[in-house]
N, C-alpha and C positions, 0 to 999 in steps of 0.2 A: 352651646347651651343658651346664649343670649341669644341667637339667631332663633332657636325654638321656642325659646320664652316670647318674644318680640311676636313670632307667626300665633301662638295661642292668642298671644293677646288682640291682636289684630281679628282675627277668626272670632273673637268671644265678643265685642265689641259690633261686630258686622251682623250676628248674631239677633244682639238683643236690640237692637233698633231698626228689624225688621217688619214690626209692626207699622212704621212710620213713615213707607215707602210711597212716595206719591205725595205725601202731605206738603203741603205749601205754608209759608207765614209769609203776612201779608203785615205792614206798615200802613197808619191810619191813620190820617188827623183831619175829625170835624173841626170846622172852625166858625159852628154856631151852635145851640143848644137843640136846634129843630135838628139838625145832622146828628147829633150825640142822641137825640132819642131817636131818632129813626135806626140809626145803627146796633142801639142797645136793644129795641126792638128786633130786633133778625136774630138773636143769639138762639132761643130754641132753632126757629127755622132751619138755618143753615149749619145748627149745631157749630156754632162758634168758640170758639177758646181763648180768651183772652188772655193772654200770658205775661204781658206790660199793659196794666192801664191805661186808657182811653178817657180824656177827657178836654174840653174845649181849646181850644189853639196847645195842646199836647198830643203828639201823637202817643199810639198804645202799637202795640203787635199781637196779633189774633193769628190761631192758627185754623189752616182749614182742612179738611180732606176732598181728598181726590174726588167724589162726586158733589161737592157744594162747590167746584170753585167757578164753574161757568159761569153757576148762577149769583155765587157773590159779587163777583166783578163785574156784571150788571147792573148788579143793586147799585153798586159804590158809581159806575160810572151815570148811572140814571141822576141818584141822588147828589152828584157832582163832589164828591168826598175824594179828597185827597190820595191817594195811594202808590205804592212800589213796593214790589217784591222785596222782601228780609233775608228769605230763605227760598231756592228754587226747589231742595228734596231737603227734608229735614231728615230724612233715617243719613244721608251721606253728610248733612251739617255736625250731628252731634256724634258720628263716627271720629269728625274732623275734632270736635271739641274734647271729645274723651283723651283722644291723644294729647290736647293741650294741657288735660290736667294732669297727665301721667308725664308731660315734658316737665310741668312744677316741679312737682314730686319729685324726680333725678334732679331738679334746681336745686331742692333746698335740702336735699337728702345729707350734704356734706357739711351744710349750715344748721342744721337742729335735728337731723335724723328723719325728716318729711314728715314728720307727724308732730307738728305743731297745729293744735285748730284753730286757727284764726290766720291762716295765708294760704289756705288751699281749701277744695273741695275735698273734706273725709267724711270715711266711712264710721259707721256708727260705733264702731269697736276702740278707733282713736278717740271722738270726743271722749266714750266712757271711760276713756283709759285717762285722759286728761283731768278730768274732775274726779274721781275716783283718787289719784296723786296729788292733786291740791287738797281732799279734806287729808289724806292723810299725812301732809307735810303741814297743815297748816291747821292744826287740831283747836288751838285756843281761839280760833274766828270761824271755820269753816264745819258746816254741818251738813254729808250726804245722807238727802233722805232717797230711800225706793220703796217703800210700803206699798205701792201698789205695782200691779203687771200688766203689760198691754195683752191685748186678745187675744196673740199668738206668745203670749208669757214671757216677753222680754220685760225688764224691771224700768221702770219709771223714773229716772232718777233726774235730780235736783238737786242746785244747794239752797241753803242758809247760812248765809253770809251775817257776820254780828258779832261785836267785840265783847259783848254779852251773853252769846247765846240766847239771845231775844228775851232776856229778863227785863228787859227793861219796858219804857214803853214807849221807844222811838215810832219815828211813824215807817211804814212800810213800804219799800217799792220793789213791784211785781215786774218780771220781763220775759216772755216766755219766745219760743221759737218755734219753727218745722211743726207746727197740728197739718199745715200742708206740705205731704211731703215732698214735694219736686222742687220747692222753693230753696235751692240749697245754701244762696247766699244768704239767708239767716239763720243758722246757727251759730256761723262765725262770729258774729256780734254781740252773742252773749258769752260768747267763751271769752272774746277777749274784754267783756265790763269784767267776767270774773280774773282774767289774768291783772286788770286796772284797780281792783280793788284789793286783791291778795298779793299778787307778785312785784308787782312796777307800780306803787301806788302813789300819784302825783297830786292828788285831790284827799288828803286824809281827813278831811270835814267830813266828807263822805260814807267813811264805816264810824266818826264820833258821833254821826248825829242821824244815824239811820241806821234801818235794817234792810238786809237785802234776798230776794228769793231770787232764784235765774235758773231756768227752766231751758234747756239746750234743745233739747228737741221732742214735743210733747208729744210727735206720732211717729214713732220709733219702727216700727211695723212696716207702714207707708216706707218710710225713709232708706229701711234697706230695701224694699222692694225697689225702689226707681233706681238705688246702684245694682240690682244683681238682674233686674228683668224687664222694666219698663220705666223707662229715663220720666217721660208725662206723668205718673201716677199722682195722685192729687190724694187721695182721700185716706182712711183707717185702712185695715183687710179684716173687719171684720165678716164672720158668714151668717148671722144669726140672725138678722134683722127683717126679714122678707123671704120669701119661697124660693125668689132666685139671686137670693143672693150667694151661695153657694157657684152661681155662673155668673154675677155680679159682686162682687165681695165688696163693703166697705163704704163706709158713710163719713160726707162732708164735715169734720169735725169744728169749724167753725162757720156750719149750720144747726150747729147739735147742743146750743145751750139754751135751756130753759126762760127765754124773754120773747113772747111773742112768736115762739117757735114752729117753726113750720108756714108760716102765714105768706110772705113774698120772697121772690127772689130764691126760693128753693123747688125741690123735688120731689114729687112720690114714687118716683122711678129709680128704684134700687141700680139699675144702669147707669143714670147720669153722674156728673162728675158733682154735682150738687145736693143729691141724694140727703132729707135731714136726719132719715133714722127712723127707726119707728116710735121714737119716742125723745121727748128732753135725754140728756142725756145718756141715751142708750150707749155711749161709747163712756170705755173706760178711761181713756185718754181726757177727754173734755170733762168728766164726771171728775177725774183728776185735779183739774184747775178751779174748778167751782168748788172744790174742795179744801184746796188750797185759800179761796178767798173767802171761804165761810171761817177757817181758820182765824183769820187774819181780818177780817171785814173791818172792826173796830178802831183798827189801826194804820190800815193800808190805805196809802192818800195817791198815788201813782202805779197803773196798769198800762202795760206798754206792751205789746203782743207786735212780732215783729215779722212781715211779710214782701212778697216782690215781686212783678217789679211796679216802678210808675214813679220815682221821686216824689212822693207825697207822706203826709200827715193827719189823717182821719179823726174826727171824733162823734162823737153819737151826734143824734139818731138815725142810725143809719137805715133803718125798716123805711120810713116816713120822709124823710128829711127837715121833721120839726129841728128847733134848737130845746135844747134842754136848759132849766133854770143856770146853771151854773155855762154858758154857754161863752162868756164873756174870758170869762179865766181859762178855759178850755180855748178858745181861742187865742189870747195874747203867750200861755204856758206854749203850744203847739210854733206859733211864730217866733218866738225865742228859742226854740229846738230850730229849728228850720234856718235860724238864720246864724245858728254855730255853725250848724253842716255848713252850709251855703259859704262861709269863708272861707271854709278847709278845702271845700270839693275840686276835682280837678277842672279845668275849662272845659271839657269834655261830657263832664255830667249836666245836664239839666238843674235848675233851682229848682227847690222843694216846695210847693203847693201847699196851703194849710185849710182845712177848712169842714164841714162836716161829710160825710163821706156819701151819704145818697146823692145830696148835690154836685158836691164834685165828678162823681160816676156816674150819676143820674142813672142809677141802680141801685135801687134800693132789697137787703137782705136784713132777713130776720131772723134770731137765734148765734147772731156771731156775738165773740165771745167780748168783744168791747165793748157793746151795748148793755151786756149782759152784765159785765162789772160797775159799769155806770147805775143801772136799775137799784143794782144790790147796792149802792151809796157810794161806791168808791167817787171822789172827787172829780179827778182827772185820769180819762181813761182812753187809748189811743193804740190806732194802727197804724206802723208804720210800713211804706211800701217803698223800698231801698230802688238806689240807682239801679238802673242798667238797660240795656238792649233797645237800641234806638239808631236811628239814621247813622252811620258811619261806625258801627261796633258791628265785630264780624260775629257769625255764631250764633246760639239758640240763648246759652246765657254769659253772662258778665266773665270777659278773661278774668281768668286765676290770679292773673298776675293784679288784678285792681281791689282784691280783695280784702288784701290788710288797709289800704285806702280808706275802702267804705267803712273801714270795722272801727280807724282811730276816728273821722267825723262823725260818725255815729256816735260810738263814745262823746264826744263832747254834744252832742244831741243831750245824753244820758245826764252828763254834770248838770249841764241848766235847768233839764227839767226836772231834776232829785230836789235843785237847791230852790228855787221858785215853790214848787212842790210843800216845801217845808216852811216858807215864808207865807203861804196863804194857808196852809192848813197842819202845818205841824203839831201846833197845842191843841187841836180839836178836842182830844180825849184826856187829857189832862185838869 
């Protein structure tokens, strides 16, 4: 019976990252800002995929397909950009990597039953199963909301976290995860702020002097898609937006919010992986979160939207690359996250980068959803883009095993910037 289980699984796995065959990742590091625009430049061209940020003496990982890579490797050798192979077949890398998570899984299966979310790669059935069991073990703080349903009718769900039940009028910090779904190292990180705030709570300043929302994985749709059929999937699956999107499903969900929407750095092309929608929030997923902050706007002083890879720290204006009025505090909040991670990190990871996000990428988009809370008043609003996948890490993303790692640094990311948060803007509405 193991023997046949093992060959399914192997069979099913070989399967679904077929699409992938032939594709190459490629390691990148400009190491001047004329090389980081020339590069950023080629991405329509050569239909480029960046899958670890790219930015100056950092390298990034882009992935390419079988017919651009002649011609990418020209560019890069013309333009004298650094380069080496990541990955030589990505459909036999993440065949390699699927089994790595499924060796977790028998790891820890005898230690918590493998379905703890914050030390492995799970499926969306475990998250919901996890917070789903924290509000109902922990009724007097915890509040599951799912009022709303994704495209494909899966329920939305969230907590509220609050010793109150939000009577009060603490200020608010937002943390959401997965609007892209291939991204899978962040949902972990908010499962375990919620395990840090509910179960193992070492910072109790924390729930007395704050309200908290944590948002696991706001594209739920996306997210089972990339475990049951397409690992790369990026976007919603919705089919309603365009004529082909029925053969195109599915829009960029943090392209898809109402700030300057549509203007750079997106798509009209229901195909691309960038795609804004046909409209501000034409998804229900993103229309979700902007819902959420209309709720809350009053109150809410910290938006943390959590994304990967590149070790970095974003904060507005990212359409443009102006600074925003509040640009300073955004700045020193963002390096004081950065420099809790940076103590805990392993020597292995990269230091974390702070800084406003067009410049930093020198790619500027418009309609993401941290711009977007910034606009609408929120104080301090930020993205963060987690360790991983760089020169001497094998694989397409971050071993399994580094996982609860990234989840307790980060966490302590979360404490300083809750506590800074509440020392510059706490009383606002009081």
């Amino acid at each position: 019976m193991k023997l046949l289980i093992l060959v399914l699984f192997v069979t099913a796995i070989h399967a679904k990252h077929e699409i992938y065959s032939g594709w190459k990742s490629f390691l990148v590091k400009p190491v001047s800002h004329d090389q980081l625009s020339k590069l950023t430049s080629k991405i329509a061209e050569f239909d480029l995929d960046f899958v670890s940020n790219v930015a100056v003496n950092r390298e990034g990982i882009v992935l390419v397909k079988p017919q651009y890579q002649v011609d990418f490797l020209k560019f890069l050798s013309e333009e004298n950009i650094s380069n080496q192979i990541h990955s030589e077949d990505l459909k036999k890398q993440f065949e390699i990597d699927d089994q790595k998570i499924e060796a977790r899984k028998l790891a820890t299966r005898s230690v918590n039953g493998g379905r703890i979310p914050y030390d492995n790669y799970q499926t969306l059935d475990v998250i919901y199963e996890y917070i789903d069991k924290i509000a109902e073990d922990y009724p007097e703080t915890v509040t599951l909301v799912s009022s709303s349903k994704s495209f494909e009718g899966r329920p939305l769900k969230y907590l509220k976290i609050s010793k109150d039940k939000f009577a009060s009028n603490k200020p608010v910090i937002f943390i959401d995860a997965g609007i892209h779904a291939r991204e899978w190292i962040s949902p972990p990180t908010v499962t375990y702020a919620i395990h840090k705030l509910v179960e193992n709570v070492t910072e109790p300043d924390l729930l007395e002097n704050f309200d908290w929302i944590l948002f696991p994985v706001v594209n739920p749709d996306g997210y089972v898609y990339t475990f049951e059929r397409e690992r790369m999937w990026r976007k919603t699956r919705s089919t309603d937006q365009n004529v082909l999107s029925q053969v195109c499903p599915g829009v960029d969900g943090n392209r898809n919010f109402n700030f300057l929407w549509n203007t750079i750095g997106t798509s009209n092309n229901p195909c691309s992986d960038i795609y804004a929608g046909s409209k501000p929030f034409s998804e229900v997923e993103s229309r979700t979160v902007g819902e959420i902050i209309d709720e809350h706007l009053d109150r809410m002083v910290l938006f943390i939207t959590m994304h990967s890879y590149g070790s970095m720290i974003l904060y507005p204006w990212g359409h443009n690359g102006t600074l925003s009025h509040n640009a300073f505090s955004l700045h020193t909040v963002g390096i004081g996250m950065a420099d809790a991670i940076n103590k805990l990190a392993l020597p292995n990871f990269p230091n974390y980068v702070v800084g406003n996000g067009m410049l930093i990428l020198n790619y500027a988009v418009a309609g993401a959803a941290e711009d977007y809370a910034h606009y609408r008043g929120i104080p301090l609003t930020y993205t963060f883009e987690l360790p991983g996948l760089r020169s001497g890490f094998g694989g397409f993303h971050l071993d399994p095993i580094y996982i609860h790692q990234v989840c307790i640094e980060t966490w302590e990311s979360f404490v300083i910037g809750a506590r800074r948060a509440g020392e510059l803007y706490g009383k606002k509405n009081l």
